[in-house]
C-alpha positions in Angstrom: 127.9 117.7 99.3 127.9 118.4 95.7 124.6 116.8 95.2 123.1 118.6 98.3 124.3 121.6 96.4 122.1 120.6 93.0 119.4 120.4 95.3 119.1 123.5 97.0 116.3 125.4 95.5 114.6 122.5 94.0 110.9 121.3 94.4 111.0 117.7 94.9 107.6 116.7 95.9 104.7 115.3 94.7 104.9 114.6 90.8 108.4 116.1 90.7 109.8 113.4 93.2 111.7 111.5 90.7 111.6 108.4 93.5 107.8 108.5 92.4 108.4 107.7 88.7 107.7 103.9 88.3 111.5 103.6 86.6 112.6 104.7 89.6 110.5 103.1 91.8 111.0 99.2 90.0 114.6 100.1 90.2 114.4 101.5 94.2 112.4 98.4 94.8 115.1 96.0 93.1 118.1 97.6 94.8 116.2 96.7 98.1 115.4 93.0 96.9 119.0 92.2 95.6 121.1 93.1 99.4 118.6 94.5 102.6 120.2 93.7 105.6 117.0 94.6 107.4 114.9 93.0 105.5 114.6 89.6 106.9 114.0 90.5 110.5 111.4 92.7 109.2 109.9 89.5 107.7 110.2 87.9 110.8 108.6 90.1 113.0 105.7 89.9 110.6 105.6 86.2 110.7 105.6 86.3 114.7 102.9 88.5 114.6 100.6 86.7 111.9 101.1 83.5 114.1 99.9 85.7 117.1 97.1 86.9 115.1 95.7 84.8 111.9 93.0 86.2 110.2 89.3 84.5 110.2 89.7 82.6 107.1 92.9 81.4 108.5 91.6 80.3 111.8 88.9 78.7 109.9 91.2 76.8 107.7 93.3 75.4 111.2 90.3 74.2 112.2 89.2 72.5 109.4 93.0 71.2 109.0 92.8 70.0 112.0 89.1 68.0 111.9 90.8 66.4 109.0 93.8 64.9 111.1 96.6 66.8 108.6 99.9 67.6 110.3 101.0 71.1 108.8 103.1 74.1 110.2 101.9 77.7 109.5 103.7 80.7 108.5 106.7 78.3 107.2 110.0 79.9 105.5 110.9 78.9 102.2 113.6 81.8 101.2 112.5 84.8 101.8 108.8 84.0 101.2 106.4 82.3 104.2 103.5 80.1 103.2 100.4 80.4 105.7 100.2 76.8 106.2 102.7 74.0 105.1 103.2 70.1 104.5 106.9 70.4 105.0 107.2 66.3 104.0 105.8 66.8 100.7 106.5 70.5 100.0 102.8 71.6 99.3 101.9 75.0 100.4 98.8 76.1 101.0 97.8 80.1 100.8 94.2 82.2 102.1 94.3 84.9 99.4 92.0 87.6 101.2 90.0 88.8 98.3 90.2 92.4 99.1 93.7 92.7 99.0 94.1 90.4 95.9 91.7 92.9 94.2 92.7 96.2 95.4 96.1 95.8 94.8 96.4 93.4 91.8 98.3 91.2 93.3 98.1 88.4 90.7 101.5 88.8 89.2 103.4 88.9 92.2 101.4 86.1 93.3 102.5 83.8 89.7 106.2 85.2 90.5 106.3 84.2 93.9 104.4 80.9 93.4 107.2 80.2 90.4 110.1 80.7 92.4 108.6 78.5 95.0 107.8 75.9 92.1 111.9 76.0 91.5 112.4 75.3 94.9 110.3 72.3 94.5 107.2 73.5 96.4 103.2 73.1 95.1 101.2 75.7 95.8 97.1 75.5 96.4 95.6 78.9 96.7 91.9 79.5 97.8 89.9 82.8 98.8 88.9 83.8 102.1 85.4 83.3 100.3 86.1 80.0 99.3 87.4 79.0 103.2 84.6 81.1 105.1 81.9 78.9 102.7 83.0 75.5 102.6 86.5 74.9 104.6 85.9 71.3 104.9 85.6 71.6 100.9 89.1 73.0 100.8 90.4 71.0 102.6 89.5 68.1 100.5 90.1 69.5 96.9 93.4 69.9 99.1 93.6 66.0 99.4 92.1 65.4 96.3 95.3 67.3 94.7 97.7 65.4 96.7 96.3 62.3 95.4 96.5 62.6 92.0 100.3 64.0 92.5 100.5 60.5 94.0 101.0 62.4 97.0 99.5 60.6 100.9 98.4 63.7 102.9 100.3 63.9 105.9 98.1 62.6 108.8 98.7 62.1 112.8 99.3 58.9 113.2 
């Protein structure tokens, strides 16, 4: 009640929203990290619809995944993260970074964060644009083996 009081009379909005100062925001946006209760069905929803609806470069990369006889499951959980296609056995992740979104929003850094916390939970990460998929997916696909071998890693095929 006391803070409603404070608050009576006051212009909040726009650039006098102090929620909109980037303090504020980084420390909004840490509180809801830290303890969100509804933050993992939220993520969940999102992962049922993305397997309901992958994007082009996505359903190109499943087919080429396929044609290449490698056993993977999409849109797999690892914390509170989901990789768009995964070789559970060996922990390698692959990700279809849609270039638009990567260069609109900067998403670089958040990209090294999450692919480092990943890395601690023993995951590799190979990341390729929906460019670099829509162009040559079979070429992916093989830098994609080509990686695993030099880990000393045996891509996981159907038998």
């Amino acid at each position: 009640a006391l803070a409603k009081e404070r608050m009576v009379g006051r212009d909040i909005t726009g650039d006098k929203n102090p929620a909109k100062k980037l303090a504020v925001r980084r420390k909004i946006s840490t509180a809801k990290k830290a303890d969100n209760p509804g933050l993992m069905p939220m993520l969940l929803g999102h992962r049922r619809w993305r397997l309901e609806n992958p994007s082009g470069a996505e359903l190109t990369m499943i087919d080429a995944l396929d044609a290449a006889g490698l056993v993977y499951e999409r849109e797999h959980q690892v914390g509170r993260y989901f990789l768009d296609f995964a070789f559970i056995a060996c922990q390698v992740g692959i990700e279809v970074d849609g270039v638009g979104w990567h260069s609109r929003n900067k998403n670089t850094t958040s990209d090294a964060a999450r692919d480092a916390w990943l890395a601690g939970q023993g995951w590799r990460i190979f990341r390729y644009t929906t460019h670099q998929v829509g162009r040559n997916a079979a070429g992916c696909i093989q830098d994609v083996i080509a990686k695993l071998h030099v880990l000393g890693i045996d891509p996981p095929a159907r038998k």
